[in-house]
C-alpha positions as CSV (number, residue, x, y, z in Angstrom):
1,X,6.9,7.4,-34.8
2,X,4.3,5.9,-32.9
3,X,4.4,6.0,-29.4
4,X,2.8,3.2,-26.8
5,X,2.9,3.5,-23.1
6,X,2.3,0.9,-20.6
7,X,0.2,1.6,-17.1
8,X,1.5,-0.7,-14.3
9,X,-2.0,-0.8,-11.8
10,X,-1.1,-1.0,-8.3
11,X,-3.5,-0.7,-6.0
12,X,-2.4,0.3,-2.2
13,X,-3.6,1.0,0.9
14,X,-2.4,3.8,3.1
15,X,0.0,1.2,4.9
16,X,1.5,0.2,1.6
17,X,0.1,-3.3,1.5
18,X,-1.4,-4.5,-1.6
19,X,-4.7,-5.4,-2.1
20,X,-4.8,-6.1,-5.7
21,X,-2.5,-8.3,-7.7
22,X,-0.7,-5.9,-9.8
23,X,-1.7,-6.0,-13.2
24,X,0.1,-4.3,-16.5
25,X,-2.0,-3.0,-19.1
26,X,-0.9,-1.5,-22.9
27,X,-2.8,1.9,-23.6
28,X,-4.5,0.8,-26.2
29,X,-6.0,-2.8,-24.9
30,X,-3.0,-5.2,-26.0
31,X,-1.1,-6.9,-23.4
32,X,3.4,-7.1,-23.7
33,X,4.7,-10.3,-23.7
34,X,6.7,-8.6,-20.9
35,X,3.5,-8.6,-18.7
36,X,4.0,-12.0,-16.7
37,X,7.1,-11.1,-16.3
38,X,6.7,-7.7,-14.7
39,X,4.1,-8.5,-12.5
40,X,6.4,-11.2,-10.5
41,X,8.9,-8.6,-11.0
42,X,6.7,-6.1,-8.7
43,X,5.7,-8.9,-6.4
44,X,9.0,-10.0,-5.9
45,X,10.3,-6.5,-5.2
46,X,7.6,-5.6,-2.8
47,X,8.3,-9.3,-1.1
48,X,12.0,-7.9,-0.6
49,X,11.2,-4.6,0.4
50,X,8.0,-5.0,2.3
51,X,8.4,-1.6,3.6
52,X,8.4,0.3,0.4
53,X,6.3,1.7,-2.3
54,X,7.2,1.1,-5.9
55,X,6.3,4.5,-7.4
56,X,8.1,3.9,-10.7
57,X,8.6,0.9,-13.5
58,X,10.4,0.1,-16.7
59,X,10.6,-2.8,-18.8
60,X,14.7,-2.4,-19.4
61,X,14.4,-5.3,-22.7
62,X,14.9,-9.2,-23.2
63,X,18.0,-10.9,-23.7
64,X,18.4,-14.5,-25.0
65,X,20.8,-16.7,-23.9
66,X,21.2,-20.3,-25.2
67,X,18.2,-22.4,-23.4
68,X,17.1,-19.0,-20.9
69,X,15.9,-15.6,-21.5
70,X,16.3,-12.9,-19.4
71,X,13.5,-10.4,-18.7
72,X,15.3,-6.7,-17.4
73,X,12.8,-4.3,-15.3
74,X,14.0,-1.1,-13.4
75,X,11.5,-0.3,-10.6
76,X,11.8,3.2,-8.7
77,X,11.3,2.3,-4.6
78,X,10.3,5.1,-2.1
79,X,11.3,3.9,1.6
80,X,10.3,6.8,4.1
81,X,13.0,9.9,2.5
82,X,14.8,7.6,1.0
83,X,14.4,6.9,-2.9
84,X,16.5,4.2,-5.1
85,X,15.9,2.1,-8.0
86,X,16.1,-1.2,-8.3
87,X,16.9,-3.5,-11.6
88,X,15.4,-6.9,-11.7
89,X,16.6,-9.8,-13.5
90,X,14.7,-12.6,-14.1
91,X,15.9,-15.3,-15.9
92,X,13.6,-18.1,-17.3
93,X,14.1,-21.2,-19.5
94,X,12.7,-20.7,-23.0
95,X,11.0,-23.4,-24.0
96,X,9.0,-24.2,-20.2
97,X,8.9,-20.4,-18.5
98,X,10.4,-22.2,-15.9
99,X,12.2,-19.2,-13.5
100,X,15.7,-20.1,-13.1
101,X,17.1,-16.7,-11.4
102,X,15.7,-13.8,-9.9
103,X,18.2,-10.9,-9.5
104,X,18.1,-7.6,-7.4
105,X,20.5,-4.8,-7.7
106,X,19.6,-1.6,-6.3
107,X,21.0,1.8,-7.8
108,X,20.5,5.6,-6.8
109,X,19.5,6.1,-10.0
């Protein structure tokens, strides 16, 4: 089984601002159809919880509904002692990219 792994570049300053857009990059050079869809994912996050770092991302999978798709992300937030995750939902119309939804629910795991 072959395995890939995806490196989510954030770069941060000491006060947790970013100066760089995020960008998501495949090991070996290709980019995830995912990719647009995690960055906002991490932008949107951060715009939510300004006050935290994102230390931690997955791309959960896709989901196609009749004229949307659903993009699923689980991002790991670290907020002083506290840690949580936080699944993203962003929901999209097929045939434009047009976002329709964007979802947060956080978890403590």
């Amino acid at each position: 089984m072959r395995k890939t792994f995806i490196a989510l570049g954030l770069f941060m300053t000491a006060n947790s601002t970013l100066t760089h857009i995020p960008s998501i990059t495949h090991a070996e050079g290709e980019i995830p159809a995912y990719a647009k869809w995690g960055q906002l994912a991490v932008l949107e996050t951060k715009s939510k919880y300004p006050d935290a770092d994102i230390i931690d991302y997955l791309h959960e999978g896709r989901e196609t509904k009749e004229d949307s798709t659903i993009e699923k992300f689980k991002l790991w937030l670290k907020e002083g002692n506290k840690e949580f995750g936080v699944f993203v939902r962003i929901e999209f119309k097929t045939d434009t990219e047009e976002v329709v939804n964007i979802e947060f629910q956080e978890t403590d795991r």
